[in-house]
C-alpha positions as CSV (number, residue, x, y, z in Angstrom):
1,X,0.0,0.0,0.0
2,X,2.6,2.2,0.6
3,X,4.0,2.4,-2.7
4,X,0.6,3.0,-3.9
5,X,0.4,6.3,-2.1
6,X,4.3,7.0,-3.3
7,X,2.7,6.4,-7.1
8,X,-0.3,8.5,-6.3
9,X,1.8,11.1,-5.1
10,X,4.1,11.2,-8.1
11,X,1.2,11.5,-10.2
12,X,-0.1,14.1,-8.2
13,X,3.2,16.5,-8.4
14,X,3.5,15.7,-11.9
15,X,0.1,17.3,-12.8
16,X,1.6,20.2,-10.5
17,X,4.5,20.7,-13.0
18,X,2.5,20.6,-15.7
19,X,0.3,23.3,-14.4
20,X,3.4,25.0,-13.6
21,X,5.4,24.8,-16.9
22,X,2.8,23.5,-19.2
23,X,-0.1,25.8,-19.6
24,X,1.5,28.0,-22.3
25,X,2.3,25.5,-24.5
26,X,-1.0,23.9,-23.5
27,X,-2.7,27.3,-24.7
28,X,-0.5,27.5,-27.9
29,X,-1.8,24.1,-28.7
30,X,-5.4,25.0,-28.0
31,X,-5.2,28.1,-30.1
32,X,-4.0,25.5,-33.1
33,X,-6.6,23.5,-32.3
34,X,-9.1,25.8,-32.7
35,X,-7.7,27.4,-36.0
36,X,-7.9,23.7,-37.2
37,X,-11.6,23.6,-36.4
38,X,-12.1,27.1,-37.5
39,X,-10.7,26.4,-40.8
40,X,-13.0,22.9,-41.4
41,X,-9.4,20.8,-40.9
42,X,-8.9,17.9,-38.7
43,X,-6.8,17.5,-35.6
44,X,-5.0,13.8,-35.9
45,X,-3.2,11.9,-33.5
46,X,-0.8,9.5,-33.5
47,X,1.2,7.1,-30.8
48,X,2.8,3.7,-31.3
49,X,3.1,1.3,-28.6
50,X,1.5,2.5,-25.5
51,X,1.3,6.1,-26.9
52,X,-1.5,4.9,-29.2
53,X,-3.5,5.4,-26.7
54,X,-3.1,9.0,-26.6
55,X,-4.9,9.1,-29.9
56,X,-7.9,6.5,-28.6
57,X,-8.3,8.6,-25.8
58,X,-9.4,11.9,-27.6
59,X,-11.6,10.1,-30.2
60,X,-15.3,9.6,-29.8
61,X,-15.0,10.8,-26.2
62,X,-18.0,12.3,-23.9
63,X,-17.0,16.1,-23.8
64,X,-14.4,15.6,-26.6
65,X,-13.9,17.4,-30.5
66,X,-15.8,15.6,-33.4
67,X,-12.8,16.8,-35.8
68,X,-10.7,14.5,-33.8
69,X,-9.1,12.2,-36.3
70,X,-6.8,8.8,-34.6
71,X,-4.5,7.5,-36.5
72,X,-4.8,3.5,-35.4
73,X,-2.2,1.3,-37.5
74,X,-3.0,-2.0,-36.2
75,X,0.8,-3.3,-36.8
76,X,2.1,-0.1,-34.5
77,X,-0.4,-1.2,-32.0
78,X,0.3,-4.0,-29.0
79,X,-2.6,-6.5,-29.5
80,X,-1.1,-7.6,-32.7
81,X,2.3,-8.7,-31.1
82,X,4.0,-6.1,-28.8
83,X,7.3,-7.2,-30.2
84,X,6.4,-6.8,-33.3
85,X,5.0,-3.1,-33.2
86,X,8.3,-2.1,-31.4
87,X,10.2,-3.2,-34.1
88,X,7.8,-1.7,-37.0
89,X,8.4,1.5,-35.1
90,X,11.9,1.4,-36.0
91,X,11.5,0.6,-39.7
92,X,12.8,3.9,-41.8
93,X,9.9,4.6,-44.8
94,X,6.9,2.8,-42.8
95,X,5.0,6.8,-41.8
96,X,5.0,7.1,-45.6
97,X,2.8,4.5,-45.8
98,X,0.9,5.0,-43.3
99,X,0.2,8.6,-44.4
100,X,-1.0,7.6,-48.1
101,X,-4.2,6.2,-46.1
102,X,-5.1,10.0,-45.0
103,X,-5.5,13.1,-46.8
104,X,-3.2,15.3,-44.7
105,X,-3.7,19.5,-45.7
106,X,-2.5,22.6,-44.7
107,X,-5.5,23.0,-42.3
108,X,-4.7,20.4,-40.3
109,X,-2.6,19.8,-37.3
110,X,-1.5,16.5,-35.6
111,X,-0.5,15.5,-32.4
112,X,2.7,13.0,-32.3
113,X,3.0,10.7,-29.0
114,X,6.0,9.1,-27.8
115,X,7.6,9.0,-24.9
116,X,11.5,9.3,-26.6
117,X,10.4,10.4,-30.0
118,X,13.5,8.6,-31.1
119,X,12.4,6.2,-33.7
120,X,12.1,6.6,-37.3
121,X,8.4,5.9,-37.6
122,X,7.3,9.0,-35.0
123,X,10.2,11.5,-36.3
124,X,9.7,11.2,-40.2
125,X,5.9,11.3,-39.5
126,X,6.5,14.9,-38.2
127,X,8.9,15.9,-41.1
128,X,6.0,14.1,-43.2
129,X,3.3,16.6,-41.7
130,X,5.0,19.3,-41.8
131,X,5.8,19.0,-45.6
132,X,2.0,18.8,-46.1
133,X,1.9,22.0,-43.8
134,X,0.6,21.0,-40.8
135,X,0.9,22.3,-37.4
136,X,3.3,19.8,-35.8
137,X,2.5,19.1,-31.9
138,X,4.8,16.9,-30.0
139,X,3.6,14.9,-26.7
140,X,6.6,13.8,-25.4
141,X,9.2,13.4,-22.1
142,X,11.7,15.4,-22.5
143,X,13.7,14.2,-19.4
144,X,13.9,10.5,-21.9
145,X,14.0,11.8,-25.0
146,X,17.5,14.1,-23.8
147,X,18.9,11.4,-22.5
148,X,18.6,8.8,-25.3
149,X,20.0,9.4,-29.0
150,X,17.9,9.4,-32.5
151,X,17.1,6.6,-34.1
152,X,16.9,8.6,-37.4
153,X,19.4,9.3,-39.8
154,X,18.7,13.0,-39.5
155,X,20.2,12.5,-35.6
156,X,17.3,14.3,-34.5
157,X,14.2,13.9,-32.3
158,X,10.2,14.1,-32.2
159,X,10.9,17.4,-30.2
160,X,13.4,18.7,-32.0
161,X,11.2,19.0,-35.3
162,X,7.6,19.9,-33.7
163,X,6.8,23.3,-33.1
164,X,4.6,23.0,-29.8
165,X,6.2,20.9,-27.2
166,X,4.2,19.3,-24.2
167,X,6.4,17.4,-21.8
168,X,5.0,14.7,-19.9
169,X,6.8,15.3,-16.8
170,X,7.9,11.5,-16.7
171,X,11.2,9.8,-15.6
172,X,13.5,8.3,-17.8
173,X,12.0,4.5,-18.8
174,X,8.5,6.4,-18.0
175,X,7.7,3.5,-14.5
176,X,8.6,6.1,-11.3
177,X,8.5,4.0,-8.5
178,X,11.8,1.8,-7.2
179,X,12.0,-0.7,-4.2
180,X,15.1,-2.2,-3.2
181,X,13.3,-5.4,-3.4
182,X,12.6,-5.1,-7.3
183,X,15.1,-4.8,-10.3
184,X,14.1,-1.7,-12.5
185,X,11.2,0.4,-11.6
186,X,7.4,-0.1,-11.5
187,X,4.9,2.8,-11.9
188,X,4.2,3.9,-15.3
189,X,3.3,8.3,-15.5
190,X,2.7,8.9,-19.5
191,X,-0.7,7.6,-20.2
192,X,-1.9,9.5,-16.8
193,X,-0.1,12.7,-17.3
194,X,-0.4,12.8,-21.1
195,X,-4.1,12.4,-20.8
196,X,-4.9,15.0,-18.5
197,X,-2.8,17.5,-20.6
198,X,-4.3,16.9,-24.0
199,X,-7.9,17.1,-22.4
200,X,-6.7,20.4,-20.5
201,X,-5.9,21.4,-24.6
202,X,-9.6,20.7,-25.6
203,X,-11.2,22.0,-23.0
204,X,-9.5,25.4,-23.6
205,X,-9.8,24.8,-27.2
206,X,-14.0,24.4,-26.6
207,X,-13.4,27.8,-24.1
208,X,-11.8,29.8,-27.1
209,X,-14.5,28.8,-29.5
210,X,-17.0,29.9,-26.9
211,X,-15.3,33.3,-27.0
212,X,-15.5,33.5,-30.0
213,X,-19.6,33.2,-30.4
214,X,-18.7,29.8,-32.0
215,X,-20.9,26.4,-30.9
216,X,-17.8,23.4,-30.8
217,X,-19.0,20.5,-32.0
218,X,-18.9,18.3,-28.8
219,X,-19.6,14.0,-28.5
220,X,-21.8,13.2,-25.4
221,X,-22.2,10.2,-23.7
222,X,-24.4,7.7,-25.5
223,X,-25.6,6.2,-22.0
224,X,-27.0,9.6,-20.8
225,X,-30.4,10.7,-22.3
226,X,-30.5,12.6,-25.7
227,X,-26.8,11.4,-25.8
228,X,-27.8,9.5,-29.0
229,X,-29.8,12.3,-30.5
230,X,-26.4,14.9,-30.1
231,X,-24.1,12.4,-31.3
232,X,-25.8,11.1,-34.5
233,X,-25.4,14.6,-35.9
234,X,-21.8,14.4,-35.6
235,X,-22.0,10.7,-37.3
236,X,-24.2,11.8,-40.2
237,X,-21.2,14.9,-40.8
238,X,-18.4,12.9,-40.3
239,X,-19.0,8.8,-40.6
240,X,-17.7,9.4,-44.5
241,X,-14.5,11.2,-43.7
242,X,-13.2,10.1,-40.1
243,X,-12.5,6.4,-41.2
244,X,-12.7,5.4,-37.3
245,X,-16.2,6.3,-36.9
């Protein structure tokens, strides 16, 4: 129990930091958010591995963006073979593929998860976006990725090429938690942390629009009353273009 309440804790002055050093770049990333919506684009987002969950996590969600667009490559995901999808991340060419399945514009912007943003899949998707002109946003931990070297032949990193970075907060190797008792650590902060900030982006991205005399488009539970009434107008605009859906 004890190292429950140490995890909890960590957690806990994590989200501190970020409200400490991450609301600006949390507001930049709103204000591209909402210039995305503004302009009719779509706001993608895509994670391999665990990070994939980033992009599950905004889609369809009660109180979330209907322009949310996931990017959900089965073979970068875990339930197809963990092993597997870490070394598809690594493959050099594999984002262009992946990108031919979208119709990426200038009035879009993604968000790119990954803890080290060091492998070849995560950094030539940003270069990839960016060359279609999208805003690049990186959701990252900056502690890991400056302590570990590029997998890329560029030598750089997912934070090095985006042009709003959010910073998890996490540890090196992400699990927070050691015991003398255990080899390694235990603990894991990213999915947590990474959450909380991207729903802290689209909650000031709804508040903007509000500002602005503008109704956002926003998913409701379907297992609250008139939830399926609110959300079929969002399937009926979007089941043809948000593959997902």
């Amino acid at each position: 129990m004890q190292l429950a309440i140490q995890y909890l804790s960590q957690l806990q002055g994590m989200l501190d930091q970020a409200i400490n050093h991450q609301i600006g770049q949390i507001n930049e990333s709103a204000l591209a958010f909402a210039e995305t919506i503004d302009n009719e684009g779509y706001i993608y987002v895509f994670g391999t591995g665990h990070s994939h969950l980033m992009a599950e996590e905004l889609f369809y969600r009660a109180g979330g963006l209907s322009r949310i667009y996931p990017i959900l490559e089965e073979s970068l995901m875990l339930h197809n073979g963990a092993i597997k999808s870490t070394e598809i991340e690594r493959l050099s060419e594999y984002a262009a593929v992946i990108a031919e399945q979208y119709k990426f514009s200038d009035k879009d912007t993604i968000v790119i998860c990954s803890n080290s943003g060091r492998n070849n899949i995560i950094v030539e998707m940003a270069y990839l976006a960016k060359e279609k002109g999208m805003k690049v946003i990186a959701l990252t931990n900056l502690n890991h990725a400056k302590s570990v070297t590029s997998r890329h032949n560029s030598g750089l990193k997912l934070y090095q090429i985006a042009e709003i970075v959010l910073d998890n907060q996490g540890v090196i190797g992400d699990a927070c938690i050691s015991t003398p008792l255990l080899k390694g650590n235990t603990g894991a902060t990213s999915t947590v942390i990474g959450a909380a900030i991207l729903h802290a982006i689209e909650i000031t991205t709804i508040e903007m629009l509000l500002n602005k005399g503008l109704s956002p488009e926003i998913f409701q539970s379907s297992n609250i009353d008139g939830g399926d009434e609110i959300n079929k107008k969002y399937f009926d605009l979007y089941r043809d273009k948000i593959k997902p859906l």
